[in-house]
N, CA, C and O atoms as a CHARMM CRD file, in Angstrom:
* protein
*
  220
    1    1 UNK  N     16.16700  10.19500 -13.37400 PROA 1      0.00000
    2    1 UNK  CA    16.75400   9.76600 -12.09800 PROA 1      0.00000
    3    1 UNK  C     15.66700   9.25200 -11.15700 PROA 1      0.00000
    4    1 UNK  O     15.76000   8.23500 -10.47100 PROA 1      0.00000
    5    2 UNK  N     14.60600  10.09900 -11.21300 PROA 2      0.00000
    6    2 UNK  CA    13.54100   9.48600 -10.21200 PROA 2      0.00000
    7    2 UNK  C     13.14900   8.43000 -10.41200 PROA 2      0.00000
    8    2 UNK  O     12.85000   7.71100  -9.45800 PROA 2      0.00000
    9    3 UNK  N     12.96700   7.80800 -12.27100 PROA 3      0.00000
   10    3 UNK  CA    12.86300   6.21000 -12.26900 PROA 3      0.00000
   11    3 UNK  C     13.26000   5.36300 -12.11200 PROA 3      0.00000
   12    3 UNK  O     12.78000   4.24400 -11.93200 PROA 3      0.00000
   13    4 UNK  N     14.81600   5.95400 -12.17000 PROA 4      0.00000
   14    4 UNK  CA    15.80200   4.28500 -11.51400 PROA 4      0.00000
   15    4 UNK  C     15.81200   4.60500 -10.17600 PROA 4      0.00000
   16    4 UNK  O     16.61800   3.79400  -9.72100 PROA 4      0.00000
   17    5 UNK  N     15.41700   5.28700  -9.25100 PROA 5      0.00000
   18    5 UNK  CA    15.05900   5.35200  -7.53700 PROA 5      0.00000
   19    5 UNK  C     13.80200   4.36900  -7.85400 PROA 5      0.00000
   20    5 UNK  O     13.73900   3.20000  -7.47400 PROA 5      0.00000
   21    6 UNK  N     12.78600   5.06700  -8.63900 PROA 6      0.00000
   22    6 UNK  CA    11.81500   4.19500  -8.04900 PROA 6      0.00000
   23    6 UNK  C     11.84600   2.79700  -8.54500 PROA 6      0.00000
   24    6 UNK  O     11.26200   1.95200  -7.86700 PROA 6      0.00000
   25    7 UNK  N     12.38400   2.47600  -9.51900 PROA 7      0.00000
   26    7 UNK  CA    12.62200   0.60400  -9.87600 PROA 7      0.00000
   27    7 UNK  C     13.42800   0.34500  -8.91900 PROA 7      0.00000
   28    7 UNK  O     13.25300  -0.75500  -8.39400 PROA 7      0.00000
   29    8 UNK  N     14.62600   1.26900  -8.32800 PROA 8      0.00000
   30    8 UNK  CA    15.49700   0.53300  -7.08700 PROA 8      0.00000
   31    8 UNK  C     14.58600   0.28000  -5.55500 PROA 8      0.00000
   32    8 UNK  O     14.86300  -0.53200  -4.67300 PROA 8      0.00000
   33    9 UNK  N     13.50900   1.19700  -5.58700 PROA 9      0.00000
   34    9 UNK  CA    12.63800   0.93200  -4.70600 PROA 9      0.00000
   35    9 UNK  C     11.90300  -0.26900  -4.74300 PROA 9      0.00000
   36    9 UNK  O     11.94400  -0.95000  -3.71900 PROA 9      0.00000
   37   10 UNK  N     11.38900  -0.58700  -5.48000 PROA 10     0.00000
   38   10 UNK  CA    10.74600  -1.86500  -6.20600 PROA 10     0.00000
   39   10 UNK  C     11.93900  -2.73000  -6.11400 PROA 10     0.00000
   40   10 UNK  O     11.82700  -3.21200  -4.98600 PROA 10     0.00000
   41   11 UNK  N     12.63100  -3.03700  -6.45200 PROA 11     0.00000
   42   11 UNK  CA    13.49600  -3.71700  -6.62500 PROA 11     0.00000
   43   11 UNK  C     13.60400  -4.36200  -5.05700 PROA 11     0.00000
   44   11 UNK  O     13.47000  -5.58100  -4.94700 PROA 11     0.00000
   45   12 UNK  N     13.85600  -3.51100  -3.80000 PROA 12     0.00000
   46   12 UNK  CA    14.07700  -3.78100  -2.39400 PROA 12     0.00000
   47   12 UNK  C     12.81500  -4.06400  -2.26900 PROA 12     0.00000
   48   12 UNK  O     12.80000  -5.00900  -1.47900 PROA 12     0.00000
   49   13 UNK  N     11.82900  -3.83800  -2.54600 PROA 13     0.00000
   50   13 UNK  CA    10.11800  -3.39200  -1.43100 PROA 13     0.00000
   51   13 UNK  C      9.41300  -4.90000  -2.41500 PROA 13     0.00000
   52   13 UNK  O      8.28800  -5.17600  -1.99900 PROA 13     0.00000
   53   14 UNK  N      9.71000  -5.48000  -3.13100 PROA 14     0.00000
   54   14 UNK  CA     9.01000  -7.27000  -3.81500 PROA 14     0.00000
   55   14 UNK  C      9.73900  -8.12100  -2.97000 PROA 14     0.00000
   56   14 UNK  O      9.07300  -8.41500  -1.97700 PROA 14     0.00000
   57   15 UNK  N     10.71100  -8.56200  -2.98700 PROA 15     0.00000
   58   15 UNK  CA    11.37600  -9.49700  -1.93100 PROA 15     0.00000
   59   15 UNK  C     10.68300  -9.26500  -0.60300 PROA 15     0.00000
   60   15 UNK  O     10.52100 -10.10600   0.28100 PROA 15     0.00000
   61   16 UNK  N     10.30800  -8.03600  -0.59600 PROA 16     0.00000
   62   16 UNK  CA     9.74400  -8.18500   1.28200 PROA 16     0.00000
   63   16 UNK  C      8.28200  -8.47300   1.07800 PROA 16     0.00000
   64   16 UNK  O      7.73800  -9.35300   1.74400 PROA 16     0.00000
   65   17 UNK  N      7.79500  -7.95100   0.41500 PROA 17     0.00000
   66   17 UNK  CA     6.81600  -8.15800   0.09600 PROA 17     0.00000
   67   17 UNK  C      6.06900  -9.77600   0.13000 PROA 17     0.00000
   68   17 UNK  O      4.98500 -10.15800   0.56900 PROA 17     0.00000
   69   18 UNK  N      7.26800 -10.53100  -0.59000 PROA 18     0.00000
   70   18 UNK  CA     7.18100 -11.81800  -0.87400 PROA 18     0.00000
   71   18 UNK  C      7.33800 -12.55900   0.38000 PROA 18     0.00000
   72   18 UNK  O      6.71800 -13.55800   0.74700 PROA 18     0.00000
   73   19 UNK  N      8.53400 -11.72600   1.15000 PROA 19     0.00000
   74   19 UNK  CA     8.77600 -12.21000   2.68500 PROA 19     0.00000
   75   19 UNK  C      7.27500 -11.97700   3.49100 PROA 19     0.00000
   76   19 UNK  O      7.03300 -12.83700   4.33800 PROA 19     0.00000
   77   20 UNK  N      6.65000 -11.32400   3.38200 PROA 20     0.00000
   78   20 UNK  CA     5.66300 -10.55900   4.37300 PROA 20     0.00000
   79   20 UNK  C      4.17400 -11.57000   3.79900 PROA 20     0.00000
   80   20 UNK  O      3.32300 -11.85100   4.64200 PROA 20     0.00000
   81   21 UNK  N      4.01500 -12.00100   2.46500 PROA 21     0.00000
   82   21 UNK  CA     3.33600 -12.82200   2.35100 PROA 21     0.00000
   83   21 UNK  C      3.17700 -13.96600   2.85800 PROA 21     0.00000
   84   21 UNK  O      2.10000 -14.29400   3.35800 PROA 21     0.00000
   85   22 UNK  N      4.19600 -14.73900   2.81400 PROA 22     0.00000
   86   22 UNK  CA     4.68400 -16.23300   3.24400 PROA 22     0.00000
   87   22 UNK  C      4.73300 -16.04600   4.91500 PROA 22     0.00000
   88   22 UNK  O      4.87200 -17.15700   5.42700 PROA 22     0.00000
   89   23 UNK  N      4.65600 -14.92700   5.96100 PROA 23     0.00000
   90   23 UNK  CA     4.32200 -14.63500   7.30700 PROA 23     0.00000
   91   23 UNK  C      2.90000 -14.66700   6.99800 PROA 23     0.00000
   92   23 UNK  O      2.33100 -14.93500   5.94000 PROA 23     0.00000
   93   24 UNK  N      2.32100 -14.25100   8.44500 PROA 24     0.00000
   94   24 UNK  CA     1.19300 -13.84500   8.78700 PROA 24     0.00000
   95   24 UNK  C      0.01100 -12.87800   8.04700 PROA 24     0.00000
   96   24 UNK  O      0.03300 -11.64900   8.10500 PROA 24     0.00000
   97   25 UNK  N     -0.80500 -13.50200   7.48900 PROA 25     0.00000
   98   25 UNK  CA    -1.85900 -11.76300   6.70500 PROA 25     0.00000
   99   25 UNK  C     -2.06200 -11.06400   7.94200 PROA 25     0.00000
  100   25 UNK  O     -1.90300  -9.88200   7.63800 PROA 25     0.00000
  101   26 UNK  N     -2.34300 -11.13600   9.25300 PROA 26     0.00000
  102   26 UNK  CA    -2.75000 -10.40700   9.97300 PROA 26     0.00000
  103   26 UNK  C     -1.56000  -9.34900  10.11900 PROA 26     0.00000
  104   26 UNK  O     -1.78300  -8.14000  10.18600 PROA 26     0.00000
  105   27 UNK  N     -0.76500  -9.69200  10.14500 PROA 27     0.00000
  106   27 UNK  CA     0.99800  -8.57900  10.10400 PROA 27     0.00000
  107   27 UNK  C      0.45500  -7.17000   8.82900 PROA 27     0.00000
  108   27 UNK  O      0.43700  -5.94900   8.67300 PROA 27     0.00000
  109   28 UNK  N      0.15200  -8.24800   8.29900 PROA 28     0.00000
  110   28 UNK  CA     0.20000  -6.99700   6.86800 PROA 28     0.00000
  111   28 UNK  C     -1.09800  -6.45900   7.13600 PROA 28     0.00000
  112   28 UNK  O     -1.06800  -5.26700   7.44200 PROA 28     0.00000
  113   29 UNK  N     -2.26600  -7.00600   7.10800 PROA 29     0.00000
  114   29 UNK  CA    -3.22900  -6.05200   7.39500 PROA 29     0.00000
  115   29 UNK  C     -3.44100  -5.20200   8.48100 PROA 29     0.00000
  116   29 UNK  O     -4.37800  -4.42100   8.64800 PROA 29     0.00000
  117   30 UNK  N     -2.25600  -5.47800   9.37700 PROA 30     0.00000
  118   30 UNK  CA    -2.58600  -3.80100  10.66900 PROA 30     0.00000
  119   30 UNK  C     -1.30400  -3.18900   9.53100 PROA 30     0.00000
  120   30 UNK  O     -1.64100  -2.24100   8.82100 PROA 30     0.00000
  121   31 UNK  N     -0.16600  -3.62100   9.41100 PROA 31     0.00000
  122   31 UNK  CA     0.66900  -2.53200   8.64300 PROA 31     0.00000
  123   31 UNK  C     -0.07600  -1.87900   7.35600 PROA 31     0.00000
  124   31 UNK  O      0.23800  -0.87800   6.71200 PROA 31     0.00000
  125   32 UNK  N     -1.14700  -2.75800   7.19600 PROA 32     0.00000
  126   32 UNK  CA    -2.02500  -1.89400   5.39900 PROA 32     0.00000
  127   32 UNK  C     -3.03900  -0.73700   6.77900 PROA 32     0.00000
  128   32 UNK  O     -3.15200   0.47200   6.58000 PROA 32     0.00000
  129   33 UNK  N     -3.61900  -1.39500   8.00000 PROA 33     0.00000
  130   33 UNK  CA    -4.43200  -0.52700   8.24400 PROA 33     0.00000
  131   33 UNK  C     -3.31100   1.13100   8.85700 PROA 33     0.00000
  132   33 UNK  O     -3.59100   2.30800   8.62900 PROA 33     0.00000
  133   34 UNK  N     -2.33900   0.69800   9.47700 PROA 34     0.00000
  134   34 UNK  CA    -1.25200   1.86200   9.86100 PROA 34     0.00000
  135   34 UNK  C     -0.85900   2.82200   8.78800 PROA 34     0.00000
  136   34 UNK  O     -0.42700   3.96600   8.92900 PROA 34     0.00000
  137   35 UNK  N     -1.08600   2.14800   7.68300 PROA 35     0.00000
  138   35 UNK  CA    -0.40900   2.93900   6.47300 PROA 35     0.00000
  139   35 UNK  C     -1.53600   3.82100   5.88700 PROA 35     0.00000
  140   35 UNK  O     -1.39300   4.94800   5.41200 PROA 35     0.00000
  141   36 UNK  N     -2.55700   3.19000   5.99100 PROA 36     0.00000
  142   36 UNK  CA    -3.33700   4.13600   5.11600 PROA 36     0.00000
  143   36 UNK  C     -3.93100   5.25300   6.40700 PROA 36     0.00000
  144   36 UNK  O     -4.24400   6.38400   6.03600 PROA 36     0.00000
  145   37 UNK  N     -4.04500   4.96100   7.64000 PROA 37     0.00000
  146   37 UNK  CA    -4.15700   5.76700   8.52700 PROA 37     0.00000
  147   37 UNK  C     -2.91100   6.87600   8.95900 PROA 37     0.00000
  148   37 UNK  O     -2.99800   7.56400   9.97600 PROA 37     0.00000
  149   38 UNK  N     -1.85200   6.93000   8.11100 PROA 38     0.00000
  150   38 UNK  CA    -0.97900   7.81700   8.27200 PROA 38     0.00000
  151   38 UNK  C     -0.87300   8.37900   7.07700 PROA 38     0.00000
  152   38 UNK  O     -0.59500   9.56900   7.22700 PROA 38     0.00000
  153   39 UNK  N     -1.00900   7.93800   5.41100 PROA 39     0.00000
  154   39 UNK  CA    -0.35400   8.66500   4.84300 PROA 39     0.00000
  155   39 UNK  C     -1.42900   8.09000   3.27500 PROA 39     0.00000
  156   39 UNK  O     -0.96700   8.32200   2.15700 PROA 39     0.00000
  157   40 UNK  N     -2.76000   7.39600   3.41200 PROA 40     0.00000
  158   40 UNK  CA    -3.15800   7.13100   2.32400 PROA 40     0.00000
  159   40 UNK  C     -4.46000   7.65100   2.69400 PROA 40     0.00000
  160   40 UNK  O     -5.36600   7.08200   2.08500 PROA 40     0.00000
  161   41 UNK  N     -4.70100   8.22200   3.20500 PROA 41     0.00000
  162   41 UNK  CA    -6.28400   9.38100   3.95100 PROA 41     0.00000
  163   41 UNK  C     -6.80800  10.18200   2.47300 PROA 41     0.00000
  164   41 UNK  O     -7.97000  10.48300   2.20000 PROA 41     0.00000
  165   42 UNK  N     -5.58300  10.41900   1.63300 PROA 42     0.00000
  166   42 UNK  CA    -6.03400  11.66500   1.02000 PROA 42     0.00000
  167   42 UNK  C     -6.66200   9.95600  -0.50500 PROA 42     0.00000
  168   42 UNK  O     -7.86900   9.90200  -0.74300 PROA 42     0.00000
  169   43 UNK  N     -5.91100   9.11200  -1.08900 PROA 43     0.00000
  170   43 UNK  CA    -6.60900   7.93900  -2.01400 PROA 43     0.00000
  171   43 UNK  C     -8.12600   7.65300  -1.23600 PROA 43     0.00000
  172   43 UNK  O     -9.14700   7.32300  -1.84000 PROA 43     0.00000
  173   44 UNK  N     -8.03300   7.83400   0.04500 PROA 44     0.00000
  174   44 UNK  CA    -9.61900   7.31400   0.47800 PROA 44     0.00000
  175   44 UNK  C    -10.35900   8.07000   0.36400 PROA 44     0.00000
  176   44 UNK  O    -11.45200   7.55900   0.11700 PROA 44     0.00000
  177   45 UNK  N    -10.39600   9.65600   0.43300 PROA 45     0.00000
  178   45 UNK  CA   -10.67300  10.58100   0.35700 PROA 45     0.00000
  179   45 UNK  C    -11.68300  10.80000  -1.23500 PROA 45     0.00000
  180   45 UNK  O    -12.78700  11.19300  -1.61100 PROA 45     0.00000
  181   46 UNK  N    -10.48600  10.27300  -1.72400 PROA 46     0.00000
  182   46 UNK  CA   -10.99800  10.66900  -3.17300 PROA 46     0.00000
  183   46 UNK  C    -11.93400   9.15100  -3.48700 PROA 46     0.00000
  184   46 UNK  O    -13.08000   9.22400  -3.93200 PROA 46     0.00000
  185   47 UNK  N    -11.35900   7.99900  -3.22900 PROA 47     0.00000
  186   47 UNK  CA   -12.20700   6.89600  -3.57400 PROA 47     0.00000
  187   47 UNK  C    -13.73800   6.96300  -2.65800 PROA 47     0.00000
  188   47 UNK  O    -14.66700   6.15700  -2.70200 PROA 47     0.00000
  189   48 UNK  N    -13.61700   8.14100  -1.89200 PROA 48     0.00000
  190   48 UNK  CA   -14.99800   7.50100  -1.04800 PROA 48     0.00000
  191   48 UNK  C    -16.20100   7.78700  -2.25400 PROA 48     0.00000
  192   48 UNK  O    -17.06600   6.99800  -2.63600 PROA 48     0.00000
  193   49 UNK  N    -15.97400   9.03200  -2.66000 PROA 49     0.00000
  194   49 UNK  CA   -16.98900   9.56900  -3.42700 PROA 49     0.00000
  195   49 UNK  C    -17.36400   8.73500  -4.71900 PROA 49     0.00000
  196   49 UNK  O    -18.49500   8.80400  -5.19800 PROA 49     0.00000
  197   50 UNK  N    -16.20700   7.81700  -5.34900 PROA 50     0.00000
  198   50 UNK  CA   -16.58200   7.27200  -6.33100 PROA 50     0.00000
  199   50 UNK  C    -16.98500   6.13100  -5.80100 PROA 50     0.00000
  200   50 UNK  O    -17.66200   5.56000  -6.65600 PROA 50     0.00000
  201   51 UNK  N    -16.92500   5.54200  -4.89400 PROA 51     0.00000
  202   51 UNK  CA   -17.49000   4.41000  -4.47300 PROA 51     0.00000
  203   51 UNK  C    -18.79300   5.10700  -4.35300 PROA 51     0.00000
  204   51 UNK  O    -19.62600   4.24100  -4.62000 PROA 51     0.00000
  205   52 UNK  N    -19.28000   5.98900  -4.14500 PROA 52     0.00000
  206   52 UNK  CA   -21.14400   6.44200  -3.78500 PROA 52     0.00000
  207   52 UNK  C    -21.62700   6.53400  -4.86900 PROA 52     0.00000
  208   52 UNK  O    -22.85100   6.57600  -4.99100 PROA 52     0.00000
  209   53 UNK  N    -20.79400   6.58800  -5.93500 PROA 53     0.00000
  210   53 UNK  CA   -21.84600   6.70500  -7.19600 PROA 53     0.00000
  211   53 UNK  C    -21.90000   5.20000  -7.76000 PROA 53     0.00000
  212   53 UNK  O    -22.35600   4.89800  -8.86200 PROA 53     0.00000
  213   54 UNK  N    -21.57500   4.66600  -7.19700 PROA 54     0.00000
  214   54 UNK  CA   -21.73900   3.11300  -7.63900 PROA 54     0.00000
  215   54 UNK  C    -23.15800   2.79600  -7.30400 PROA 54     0.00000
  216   54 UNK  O    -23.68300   3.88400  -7.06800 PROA 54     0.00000
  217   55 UNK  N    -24.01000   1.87200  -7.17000 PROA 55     0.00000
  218   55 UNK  CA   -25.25400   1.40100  -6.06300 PROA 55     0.00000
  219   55 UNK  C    -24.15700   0.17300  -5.50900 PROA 55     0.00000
  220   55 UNK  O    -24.49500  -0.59700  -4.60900 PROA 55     0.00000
Protein backbone atom coordinates (compact mmCIF):
# COMPACT_ATOMS: atom_id res chain seq x y z
CA UNK A 1 0.00 0.00 0.00
CA UNK A 2 2.72 2.42 0.82
CA UNK A 3 3.97 1.95 -2.88
CA UNK A 4 1.01 2.81 -4.73
CA UNK A 5 0.81 6.14 -2.20
CA UNK A 6 4.13 6.73 -3.07
CA UNK A 7 3.89 6.30 -7.15
CA UNK A 8 0.47 8.30 -6.54
CA UNK A 9 2.72 10.85 -4.96
CA UNK A 10 5.00 10.92 -7.86
CA UNK A 11 2.48 10.73 -10.05
CA UNK A 12 0.98 14.47 -8.63
CA UNK A 13 4.61 15.94 -7.45
CA UNK A 14 6.37 15.48 -11.77
CA UNK A 15 3.73 17.59 -13.42
CA UNK A 16 4.56 20.30 -10.84
CA UNK A 17 7.67 19.78 -10.90
CA UNK A 18 7.67 20.23 -14.67
CA UNK A 19 5.35 23.30 -13.92
CA UNK A 20 7.94 24.78 -11.41
CA UNK A 21 10.75 24.26 -13.96
CA UNK A 22 9.37 26.12 -16.94
CA UNK A 23 8.76 29.25 -13.94
CA UNK A 24 11.45 30.88 -12.30
CA UNK A 25 14.81 28.78 -10.77
CA UNK A 26 14.90 31.38 -8.22
CA UNK A 27 11.15 30.09 -6.93
CA UNK A 28 12.58 26.71 -6.56
CA UNK A 29 15.77 27.48 -5.09
CA UNK A 30 14.33 29.45 -1.89
CA UNK A 31 11.56 26.52 -1.84
CA UNK A 32 14.88 23.85 -2.12
CA UNK A 33 16.54 26.36 0.47
CA UNK A 34 12.99 26.30 2.89
CA UNK A 35 12.88 22.66 2.54
CA UNK A 36 15.99 21.54 3.50
CA UNK A 37 15.97 24.15 6.35
CA UNK A 38 12.85 22.53 7.77
CA UNK A 39 12.97 18.99 7.22
CA UNK A 40 16.32 17.83 5.22
CA UNK A 41 18.92 19.04 8.26
CA UNK A 42 19.23 15.46 9.27
CA UNK A 43 20.61 14.26 4.79
CA UNK A 44 23.01 17.32 5.48
CA UNK A 45 23.94 16.16 8.58
CA UNK A 46 25.04 13.00 7.41
CA UNK A 47 26.45 14.31 3.92
CA UNK A 48 28.59 16.89 5.74
CA UNK A 49 30.97 14.33 7.02
CA UNK A 50 31.31 12.51 3.78
CA UNK A 51 31.89 15.45 1.93
CA UNK A 52 35.22 15.99 4.49
CA UNK A 53 36.65 12.94 3.57
CA UNK A 54 36.78 13.90 0.08
CA UNK A 55 39.92 16.64 -0.50
Amino acid sequence: MRTSGFAWILLHWVPLLLLFSNMDMRRIRRICHIMSASGVQVEDSERMPNASNYP
